[in-house]
N, C-alpha and C positions, 0 to 999 in steps of 0.2 A: 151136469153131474154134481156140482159143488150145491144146488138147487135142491136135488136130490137126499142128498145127505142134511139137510134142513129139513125137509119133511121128512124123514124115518121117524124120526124116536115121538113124531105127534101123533103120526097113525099106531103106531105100536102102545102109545097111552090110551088113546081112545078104544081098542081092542081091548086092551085089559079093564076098562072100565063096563063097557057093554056084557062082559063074562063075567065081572062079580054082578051084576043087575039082572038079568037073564039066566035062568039056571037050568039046565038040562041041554045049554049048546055049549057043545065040544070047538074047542079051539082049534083050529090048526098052530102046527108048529112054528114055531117062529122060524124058520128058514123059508117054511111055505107063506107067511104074512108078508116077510121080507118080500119073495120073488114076487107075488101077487103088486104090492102097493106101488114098485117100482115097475111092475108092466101098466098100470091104470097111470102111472107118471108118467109113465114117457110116453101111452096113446094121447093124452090129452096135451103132451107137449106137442105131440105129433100134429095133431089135429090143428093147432092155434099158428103153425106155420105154414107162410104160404110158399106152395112151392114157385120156387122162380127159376125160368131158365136161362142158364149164360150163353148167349152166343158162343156159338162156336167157332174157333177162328181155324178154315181149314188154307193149310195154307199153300200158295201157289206154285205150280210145278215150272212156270215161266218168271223169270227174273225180271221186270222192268226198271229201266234204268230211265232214271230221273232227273234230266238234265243241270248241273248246278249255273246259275247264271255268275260268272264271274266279271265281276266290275272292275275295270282298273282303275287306280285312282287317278281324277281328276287332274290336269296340268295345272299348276296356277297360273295364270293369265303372268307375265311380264309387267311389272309398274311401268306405265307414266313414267319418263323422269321430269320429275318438277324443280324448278330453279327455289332454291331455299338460299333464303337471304343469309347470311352473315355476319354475326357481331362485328362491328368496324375494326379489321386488326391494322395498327400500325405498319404502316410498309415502312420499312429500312430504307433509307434513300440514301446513296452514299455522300458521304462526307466532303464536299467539296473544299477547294484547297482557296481562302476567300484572295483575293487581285484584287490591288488597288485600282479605283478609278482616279483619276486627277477631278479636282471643279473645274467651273468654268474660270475661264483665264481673258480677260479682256488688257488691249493692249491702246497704248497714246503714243505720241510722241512731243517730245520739249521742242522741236524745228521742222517746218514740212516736208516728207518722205515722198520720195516716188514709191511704188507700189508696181511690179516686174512680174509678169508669166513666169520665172524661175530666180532663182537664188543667185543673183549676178547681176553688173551691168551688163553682162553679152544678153540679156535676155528684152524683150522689147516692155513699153512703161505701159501697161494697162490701167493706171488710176496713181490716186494720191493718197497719203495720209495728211490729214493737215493738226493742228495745234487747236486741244479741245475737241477732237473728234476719237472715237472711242469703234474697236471692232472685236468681235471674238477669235480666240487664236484657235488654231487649231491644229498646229503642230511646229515642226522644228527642223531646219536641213541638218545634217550631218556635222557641218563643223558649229552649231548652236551660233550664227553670226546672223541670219537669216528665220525670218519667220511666216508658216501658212497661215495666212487671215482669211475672212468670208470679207471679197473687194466691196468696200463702201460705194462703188460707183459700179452702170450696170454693163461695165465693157465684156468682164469676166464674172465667175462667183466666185469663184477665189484669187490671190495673187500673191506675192512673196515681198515680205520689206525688211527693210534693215534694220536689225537692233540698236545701230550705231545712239538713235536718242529716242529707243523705246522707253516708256515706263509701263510697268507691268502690273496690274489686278487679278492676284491669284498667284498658285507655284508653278509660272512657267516653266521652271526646270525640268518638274516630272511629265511634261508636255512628251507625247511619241515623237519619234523620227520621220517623218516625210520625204519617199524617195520624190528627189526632183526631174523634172522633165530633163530630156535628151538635149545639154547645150546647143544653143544653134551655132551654124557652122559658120563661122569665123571666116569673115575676108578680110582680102591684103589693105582695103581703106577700110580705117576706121570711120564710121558714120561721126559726121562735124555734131557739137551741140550748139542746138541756137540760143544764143541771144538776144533777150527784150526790154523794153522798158514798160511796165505799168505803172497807170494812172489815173486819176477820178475824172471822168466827165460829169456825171452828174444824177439826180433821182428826178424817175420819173412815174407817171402813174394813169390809170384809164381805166373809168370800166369794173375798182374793185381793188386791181391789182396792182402791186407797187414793183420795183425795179430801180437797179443802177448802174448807168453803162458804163464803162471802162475803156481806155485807149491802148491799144499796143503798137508799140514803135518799134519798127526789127532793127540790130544792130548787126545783122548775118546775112550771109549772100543770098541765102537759100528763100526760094519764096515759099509760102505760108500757105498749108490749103484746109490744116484743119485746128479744130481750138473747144480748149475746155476750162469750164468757170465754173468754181464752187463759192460759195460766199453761204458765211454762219453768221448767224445774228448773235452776238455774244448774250447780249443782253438777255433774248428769247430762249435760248438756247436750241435755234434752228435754224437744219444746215439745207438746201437748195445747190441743188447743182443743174448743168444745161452743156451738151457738146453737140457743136456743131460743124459742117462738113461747107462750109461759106462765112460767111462773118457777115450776119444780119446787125442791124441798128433800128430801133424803133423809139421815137421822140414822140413823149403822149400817147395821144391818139391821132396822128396825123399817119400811121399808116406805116407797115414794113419798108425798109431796101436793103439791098446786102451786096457786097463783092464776092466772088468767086475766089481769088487768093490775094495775097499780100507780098508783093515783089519784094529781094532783099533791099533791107534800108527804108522800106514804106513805112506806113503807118493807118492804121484801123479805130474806128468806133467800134464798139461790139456789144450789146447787149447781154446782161446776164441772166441770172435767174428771177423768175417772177414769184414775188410772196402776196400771200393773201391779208395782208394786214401790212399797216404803214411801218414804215422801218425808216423815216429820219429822224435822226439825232443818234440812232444805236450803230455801236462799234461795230462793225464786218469785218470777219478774219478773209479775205479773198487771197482767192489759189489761182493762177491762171497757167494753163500748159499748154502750147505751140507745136504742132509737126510738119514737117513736112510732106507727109503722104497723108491721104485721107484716111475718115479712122485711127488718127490718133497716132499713126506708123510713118516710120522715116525717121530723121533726128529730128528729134524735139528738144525743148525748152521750158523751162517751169521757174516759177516767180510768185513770191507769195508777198502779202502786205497788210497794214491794218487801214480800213478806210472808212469815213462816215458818212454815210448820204446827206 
């Protein structure tokens, strides 16, 4: 339409131009040019369109129903648990409350000590201390009179000695308590102690080894079945011990003999310790200890001396 009205007023010029040029044709009216140009309009619009046809959408008297697929959502899988390390945090550790410990405590004696299975003479003598001989303590009886050592000799490994002429290396004071063994029971005789006399025989040697035997003379009724000899080389500063359960003698190299025991009032050669290096002219502190029973048991006897090969 709007097309339309663009060409009217060209064909209505061109009509009036062709009527003044042309004379003796009659015009139509202008209502009748109007209808005319706009029926030649719209056949030739007519004509330049193509006719196209729209589907028809006729539509269905049945309903189908079109299934919706509904997907539920997927689970998520569970993690792995994986071990994830840690920045190192400080562990709190409680506060403990610090205890003293004591050092070690090493113990002498200024005069030779027996050395007791318990804190007493009721107790029987398993070893010696002797003068320059050194043992670690390790504890202390009850009335502090009395001391646990590791036994310098191999009767026992530990034993008990008297402080009467201990000297002390370290605070034995702060030394623990040590419950003592079960006194032994107490008879109506008192066991006798023996009496002896030591003495130099002499140094001897074979083979390497050196040696110096010793005599003991009994002063006591009781006969003699066992015996123990320590001997320190002062000078060396080494100590040799030997017990035995007969009283062997060996002169050079000509060979052992020994007695079985030593009647009261006899008297014995005895061999002591053997050292691997010469030892005359140097000081020996010798300890010599006598029982009556084998093993060191029964009443015994103890005698210490300084002697030189």
């Amino acid at each position: 339409m709007l097309r339309l009205k663009r060409i009217m007023p060209l064909l209505m010029l061109i009509v009036a131009a062709l009527a003044c040029v042309i004379p003796g044709i009659s015009l139509p009216g202008a209502d009748v040019i109007s209808t005319q140009a706009a029926e030649t309009i719209i056949a030739g619009l007519t004509q330049s369109v193509t006719d196209t046809s729209l589907p028809s959408v006729i539509p269905s008297a049945t309903m189908t129903f079109t299934p919706t697929l509904i997907y539920p959502t997927p689970r998520v899988p569970s993690e792995t648990p994986t071990s994830t390390i840690l920045p190192d945090i400080p562990t709190l550790t409680p506060e403990l409350i610090a205890t003293f410990t004591p050092g070690p405590v090493e113990i002498r004696v200024t005069r030779p000590t027996h050395c007791r299975s318990g804190p007493g003479k009721a107790y029987e003598i398993v070893g010696s201390m002797l003068v320059g001989m050194s043992a670690p303590v390790i504890g202390r009886d009850p009335t502090g009179e009395y001391w646990y050592i590791s036994n310098p000799y191999v009767f026992t490994e530990y034993c008990w000695v008297w402080g009467e002429y201990a000297v002390f290396d370290g605070d034995h004071l702060l030394l623990p308590v040590v419950t003592p063994p079960p006194t032994p029971t107490s008879t109506a005789t008192t066991a006798p102690v023996i009496d002896f006399k030591l003495e130099k025989q002499g140094m001897h040697s074979c083979s390497g080894a050196y040696w110096m035997n010793v005599v003991i003379t009994s002063e006591s009724n009781d006969v003699l079945n066992s015996i123990n000899i320590v001997m320190r080389d002062t000078v060396k500063g080494v100590t040799r011990s030997v017990t035995y359960n007969n009283f062997p003698v060996t002169n050079g190299c000509e060979g052992l003999t020994w007695v079985e025991t030593v009647p009261g009032g006899g008297a014995v050669t005895v061999t002591g310790p053997r050292f691997d290096y010469n030892i005359r002219g140097n000081k020996m502190q010798v300890t010599v200890t006598v029982c009556s029973e084998k093993d060191l048991k029964g009443a015994c006897g103890m005698r210490a001396t300084n002697l030189k090969p």
